[in-house]
Each structure stands twice: as C-alpha cells, then as structure tokens.
C-alpha positions as CSV (number, residue, x, y, z in Angstrom):
1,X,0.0,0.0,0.0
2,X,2.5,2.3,1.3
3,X,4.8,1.6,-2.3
4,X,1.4,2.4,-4.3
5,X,1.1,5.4,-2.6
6,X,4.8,6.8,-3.2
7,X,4.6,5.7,-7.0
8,X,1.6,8.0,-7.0
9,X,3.1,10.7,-5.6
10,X,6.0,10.3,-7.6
11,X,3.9,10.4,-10.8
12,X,2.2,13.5,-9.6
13,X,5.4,15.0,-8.5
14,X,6.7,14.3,-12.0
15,X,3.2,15.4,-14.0
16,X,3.6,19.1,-11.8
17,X,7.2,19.3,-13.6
18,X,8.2,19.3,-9.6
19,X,11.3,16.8,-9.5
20,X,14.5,17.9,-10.6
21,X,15.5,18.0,-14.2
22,X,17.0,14.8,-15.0
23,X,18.6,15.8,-18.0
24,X,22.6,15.7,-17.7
25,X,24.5,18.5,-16.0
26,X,25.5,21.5,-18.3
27,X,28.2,22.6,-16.5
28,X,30.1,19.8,-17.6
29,X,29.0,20.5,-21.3
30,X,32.0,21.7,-23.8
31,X,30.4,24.4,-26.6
32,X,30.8,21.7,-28.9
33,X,27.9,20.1,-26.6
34,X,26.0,22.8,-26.3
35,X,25.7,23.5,-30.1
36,X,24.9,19.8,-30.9
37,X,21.8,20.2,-28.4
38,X,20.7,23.5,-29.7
39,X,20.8,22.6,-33.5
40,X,19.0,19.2,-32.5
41,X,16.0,21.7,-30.7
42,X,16.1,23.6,-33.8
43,X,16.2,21.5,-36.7
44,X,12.7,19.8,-34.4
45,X,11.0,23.2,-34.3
46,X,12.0,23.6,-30.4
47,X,12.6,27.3,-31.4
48,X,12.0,28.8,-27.6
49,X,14.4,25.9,-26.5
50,X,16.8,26.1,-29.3
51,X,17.8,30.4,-28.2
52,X,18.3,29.1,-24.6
53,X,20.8,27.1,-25.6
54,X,22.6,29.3,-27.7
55,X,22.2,31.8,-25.0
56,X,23.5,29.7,-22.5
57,X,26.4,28.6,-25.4
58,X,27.9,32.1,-25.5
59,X,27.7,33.1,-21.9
60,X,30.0,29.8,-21.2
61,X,32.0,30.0,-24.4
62,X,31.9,33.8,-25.8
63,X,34.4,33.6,-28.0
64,X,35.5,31.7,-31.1
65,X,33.9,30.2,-34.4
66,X,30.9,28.0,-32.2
67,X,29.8,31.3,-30.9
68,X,29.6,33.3,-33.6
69,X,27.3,30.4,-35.4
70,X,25.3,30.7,-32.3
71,X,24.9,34.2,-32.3
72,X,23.7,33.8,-35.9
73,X,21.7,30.9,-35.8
74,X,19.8,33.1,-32.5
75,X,18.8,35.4,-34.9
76,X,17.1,32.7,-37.7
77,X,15.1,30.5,-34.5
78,X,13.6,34.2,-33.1
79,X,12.4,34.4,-36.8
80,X,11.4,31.3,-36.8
81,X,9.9,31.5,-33.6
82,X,7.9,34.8,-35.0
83,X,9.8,36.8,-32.7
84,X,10.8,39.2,-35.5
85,X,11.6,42.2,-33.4
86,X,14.4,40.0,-31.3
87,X,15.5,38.5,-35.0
88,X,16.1,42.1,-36.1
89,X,18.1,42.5,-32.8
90,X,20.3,39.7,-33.0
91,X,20.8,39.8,-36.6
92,X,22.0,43.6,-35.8
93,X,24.5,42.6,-32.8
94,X,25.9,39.9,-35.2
95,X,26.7,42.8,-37.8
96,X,27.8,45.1,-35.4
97,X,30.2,42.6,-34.0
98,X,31.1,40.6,-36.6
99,X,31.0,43.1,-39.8
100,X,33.3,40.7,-41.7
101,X,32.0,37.7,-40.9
102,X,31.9,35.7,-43.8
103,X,28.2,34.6,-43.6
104,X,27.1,38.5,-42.6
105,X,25.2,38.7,-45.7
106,X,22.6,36.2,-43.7
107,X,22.2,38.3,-41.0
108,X,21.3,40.7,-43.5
109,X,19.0,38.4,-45.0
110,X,17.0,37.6,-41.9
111,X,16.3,41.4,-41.3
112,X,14.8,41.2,-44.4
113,X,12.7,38.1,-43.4
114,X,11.8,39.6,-40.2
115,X,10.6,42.5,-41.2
116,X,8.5,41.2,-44.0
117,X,5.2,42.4,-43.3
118,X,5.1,39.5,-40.8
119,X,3.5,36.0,-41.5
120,X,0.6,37.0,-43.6
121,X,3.0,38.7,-45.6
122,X,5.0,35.9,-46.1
123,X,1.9,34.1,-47.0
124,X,0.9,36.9,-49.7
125,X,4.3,36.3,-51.4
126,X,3.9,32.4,-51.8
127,X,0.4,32.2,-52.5
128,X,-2.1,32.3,-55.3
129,X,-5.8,32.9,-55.9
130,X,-8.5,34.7,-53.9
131,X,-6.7,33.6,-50.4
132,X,-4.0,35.6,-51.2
133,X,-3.4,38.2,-48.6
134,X,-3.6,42.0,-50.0
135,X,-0.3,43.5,-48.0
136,X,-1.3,47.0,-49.5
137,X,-4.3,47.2,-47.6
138,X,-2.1,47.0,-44.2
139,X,0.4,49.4,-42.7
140,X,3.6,49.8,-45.4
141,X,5.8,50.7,-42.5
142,X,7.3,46.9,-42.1
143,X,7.4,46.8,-45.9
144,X,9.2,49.8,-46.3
145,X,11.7,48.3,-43.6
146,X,11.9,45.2,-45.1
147,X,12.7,46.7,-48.7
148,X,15.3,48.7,-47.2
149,X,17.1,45.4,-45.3
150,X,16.6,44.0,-48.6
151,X,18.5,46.8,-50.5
152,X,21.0,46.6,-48.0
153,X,21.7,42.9,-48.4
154,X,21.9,43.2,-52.4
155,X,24.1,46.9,-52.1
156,X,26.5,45.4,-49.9
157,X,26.7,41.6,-51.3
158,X,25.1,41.6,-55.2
159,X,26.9,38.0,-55.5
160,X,25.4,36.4,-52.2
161,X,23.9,33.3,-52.4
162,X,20.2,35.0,-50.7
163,X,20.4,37.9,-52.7
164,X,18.4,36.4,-56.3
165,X,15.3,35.8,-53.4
166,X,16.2,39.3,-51.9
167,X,15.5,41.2,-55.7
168,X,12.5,39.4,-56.0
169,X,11.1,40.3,-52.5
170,X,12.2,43.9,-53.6
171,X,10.0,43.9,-56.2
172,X,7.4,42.5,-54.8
173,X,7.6,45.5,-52.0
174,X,8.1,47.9,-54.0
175,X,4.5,47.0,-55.5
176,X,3.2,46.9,-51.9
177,X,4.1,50.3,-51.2
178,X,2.8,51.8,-54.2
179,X,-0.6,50.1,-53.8
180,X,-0.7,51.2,-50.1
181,X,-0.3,54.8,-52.1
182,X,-3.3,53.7,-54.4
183,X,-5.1,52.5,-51.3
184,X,-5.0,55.9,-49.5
185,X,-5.5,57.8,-52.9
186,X,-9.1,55.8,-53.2
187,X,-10.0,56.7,-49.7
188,X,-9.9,60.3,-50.5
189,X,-11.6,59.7,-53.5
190,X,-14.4,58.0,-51.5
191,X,-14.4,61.3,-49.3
192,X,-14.3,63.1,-52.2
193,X,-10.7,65.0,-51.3
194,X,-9.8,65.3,-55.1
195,X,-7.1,67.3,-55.0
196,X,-5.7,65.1,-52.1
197,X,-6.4,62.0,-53.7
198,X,-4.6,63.6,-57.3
199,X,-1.9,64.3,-54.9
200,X,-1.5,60.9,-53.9
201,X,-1.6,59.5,-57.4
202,X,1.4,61.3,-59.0
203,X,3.2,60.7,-56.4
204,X,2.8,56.6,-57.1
205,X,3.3,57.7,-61.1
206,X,6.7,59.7,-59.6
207,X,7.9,57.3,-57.5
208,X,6.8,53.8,-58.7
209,X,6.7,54.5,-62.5
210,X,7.3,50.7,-63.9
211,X,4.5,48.9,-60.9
212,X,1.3,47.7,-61.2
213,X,-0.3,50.8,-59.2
214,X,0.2,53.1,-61.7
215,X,-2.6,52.2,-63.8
216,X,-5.1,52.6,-61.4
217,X,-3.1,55.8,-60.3
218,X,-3.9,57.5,-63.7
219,X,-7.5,56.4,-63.6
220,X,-7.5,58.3,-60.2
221,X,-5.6,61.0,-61.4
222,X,-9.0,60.8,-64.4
223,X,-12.0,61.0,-62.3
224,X,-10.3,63.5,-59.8
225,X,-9.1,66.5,-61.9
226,X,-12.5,65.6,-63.6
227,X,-14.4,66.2,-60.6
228,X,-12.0,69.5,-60.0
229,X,-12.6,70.9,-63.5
230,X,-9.4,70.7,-64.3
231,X,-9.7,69.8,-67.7
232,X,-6.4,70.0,-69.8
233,X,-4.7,67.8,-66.8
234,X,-7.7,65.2,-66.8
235,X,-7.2,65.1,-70.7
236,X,-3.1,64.6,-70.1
237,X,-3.9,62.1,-67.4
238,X,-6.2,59.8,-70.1
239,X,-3.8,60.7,-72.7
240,X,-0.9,58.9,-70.9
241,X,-2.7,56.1,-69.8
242,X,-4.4,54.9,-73.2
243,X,-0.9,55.6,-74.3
244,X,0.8,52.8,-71.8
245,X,-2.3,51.3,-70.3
246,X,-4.8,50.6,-74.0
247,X,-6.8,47.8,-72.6
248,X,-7.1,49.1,-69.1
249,X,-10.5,48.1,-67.9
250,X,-10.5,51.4,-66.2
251,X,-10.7,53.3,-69.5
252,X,-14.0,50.8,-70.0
253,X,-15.1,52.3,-67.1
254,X,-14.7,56.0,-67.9
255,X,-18.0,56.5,-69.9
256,X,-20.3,54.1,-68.0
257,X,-19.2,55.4,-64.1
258,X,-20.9,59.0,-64.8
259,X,-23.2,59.6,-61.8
260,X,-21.9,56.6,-59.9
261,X,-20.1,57.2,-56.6
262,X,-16.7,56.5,-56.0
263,X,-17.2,54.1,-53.2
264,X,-19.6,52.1,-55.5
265,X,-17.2,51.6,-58.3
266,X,-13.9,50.4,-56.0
267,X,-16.1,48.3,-53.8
C-alpha cells in the first residue's frame, strides 16, 4: 500500500514538472555540446528551447567560431519562432560585432525576413488565388523596412547566395508600397478629397513609375481633376494612360461610371 502510494506521488510530482531535471548537468558541457543540443532543438522546431541554448552557449563560451554560429543561428530560431523584433536584434548585434563575418550577408537576409510584413505577408508572397493576402491594404511601415534590409543585403553583397530571393522580394515590396499609395488615394476619393487623392496619385506615377499601381493611379488621377474641372490635366492624365495602359479596364469604365459614386465603383 504504502509503495502504491509513493509511485503515486511520484507520478504526480513528475506530472507538476516538480522533481529535478533529469537531464545531464550542463556545467560539464563543452560548446561543442551545447551546439549539438541547440541545432537538435532547432532543426525539431524547439525554437524557444533552441535560443536558450545558444544563450547559455555564448555566456559559457563567448568567444570563437561556435559562438559566432550561435549568435547567428539566435537570430534565424527568433524568426522562426515569430519573434521578428528580437531576429532584427540579434541579426544587428551579429553585424555590429562581426562586420566581416563571412556569412554577414545572412544576417542581413533575416532582417529582411523579419521584417516582411510579418507571416501573412510571407503568406501573400507564396500564395495564389482569392486567399491571397492584400499587403497593401495593411500598414507599409514593415514593408518599407523590409525593402530597405533587402537593399541593403543586395548593395552590400550583389553575388550572395540570398540575394536572387532578396531582388524578388524587392520587387514584390516595391508593389506593396505603391498600392498602399493607391489604397490611400481611393480613400480620399471616396471622401471626395480630389485634390488630395490627385496628390496621392502622382506621387505613385513619380515614385513607382514601372509597378502595377500606376494604372489605377492615372484612372485616379482621371476621375479627380474631372471632378475639379481641371480639364487639360484630366485630358493629359487619359492621354498617358491609353498611351501605356490601352486595354485598361479602367478606361472601359470612364463613360459608363458618370453619376456613380466613387465608393460604388472600388467596392
């Protein structure tokens, strides 16, 4: 009875995470040992385990080549572990301390990652169809961030191994941005702000010229100096955009959206 009753207890004890950790001593572990452990936790997803270990890695063994892989490898398992403002900050110590590290051109590219409009942006970039996730429509701060780690990896390191995937992510940002342009100049359209929303359309035809965006930035640009009687630059605004945009289903529109309001046609 008395046996029963301590296996119980033991099993309780060991449910409530109460006994001691059975797991060998680190103190004894060599840095060699303490990698090992820490890429094991991390190849298996472990990410919150995998930074401990790298943590407790470079407090034992600060120096050398182990502890320099840690350091970077602490940046990609915060990523991982969508932690992407402590992937930025340990992708920025290893830079800082390591400028000429021959893999510093990855710690440029996780910035890049970690700042890339988080996971649904991530998810807008890989996937197709009507899931796909709109990144214009949310705040182009983290893009604009993420374009400019992105630069920076490609400036510093054209030839890098990450930089083919960091030009493509460029481009794909630099879209984002101007649509998040678009986005705000159809607002003030809806609020009929014309000469704010006109505003906001050159600018995506001055600063994004060869995206996406600028077709529906000259359509703006259209109905708004239309709606300010500002004829000759309404004219100059079609002009252009029969010129570079001739089967634009916006210039369809132009005859048949008359008396329609704006909200009603960009619903």
């Amino acid at each position: 009875m008395l046996r029963s009753l301590t296996l119980i207890l033991l099993l309780w004890l060991s449910a409530c995470n109460l006994l001691p950790d059975r797991t060998e001593d680190q103190e004894d572990w060599s840095a060699n040992k303490f990698y090992s452990e820490a890429k094991e936790k991390l190849n298996g997803g472990n990410y919150s385990a995998a930074i401990k270990l790298y943590e407790s890695l470079e407090a034992r063994y600060p120096y050398g080549r182990i502890a320099q892989q840690a350091q970077l490898e602490t940046a990609y398992a915060h990523y991982k572990n969508e932690e992407p403002a402590s992937a930025i900050a340990a992708a920025d110590r290893f830079i800082k301390l390591h400028p000429n590290h021959v893999n510093v051109d990855y710690a440029y590219y996780i910035k890049g990652l970690s700042s890339f409009n988080d996971n649904w942006g991530m998810m807008a970039f890989l996937m197709k169809g009507p899931l796909k996730q709109d990144m214009s429509e949310r705040d182009s701060k983290a893009s604009n961030e993420s374009f400019e780690n992105f630069k920076e990896l490609v400036t510093r390191f054209p030839e890098s191994k990450y930089a083919p995937d960091a030009r493509n992510r460029m481009a794909h940002l630099l879209n984002v941005v101007a649509m998040s342009e678009v986005h705000v100049a159809r607002y003030y359209m809806k609020r009929k702000a014309y000469i704010a929303a006109a505003n906001r359309a050159q600018n995506v035809i001055k600063e994004y010229p060869r995206t996406p965006a600028t077709e529906e930035a000259l359509y703006i640009m259209i109905r708004a100096y239309e709606a300010l009687e500002m004829y000759d630059l309404r004219d100059d605004a079609e002009r252009v955009m029969r010129i570079n945009f001739s089967d634009s289903h916006f210039l369809e529109q132009l005859p048949e959206v008359g008396g329609k309001a704006w909200w009603e046609f960009w619903k």
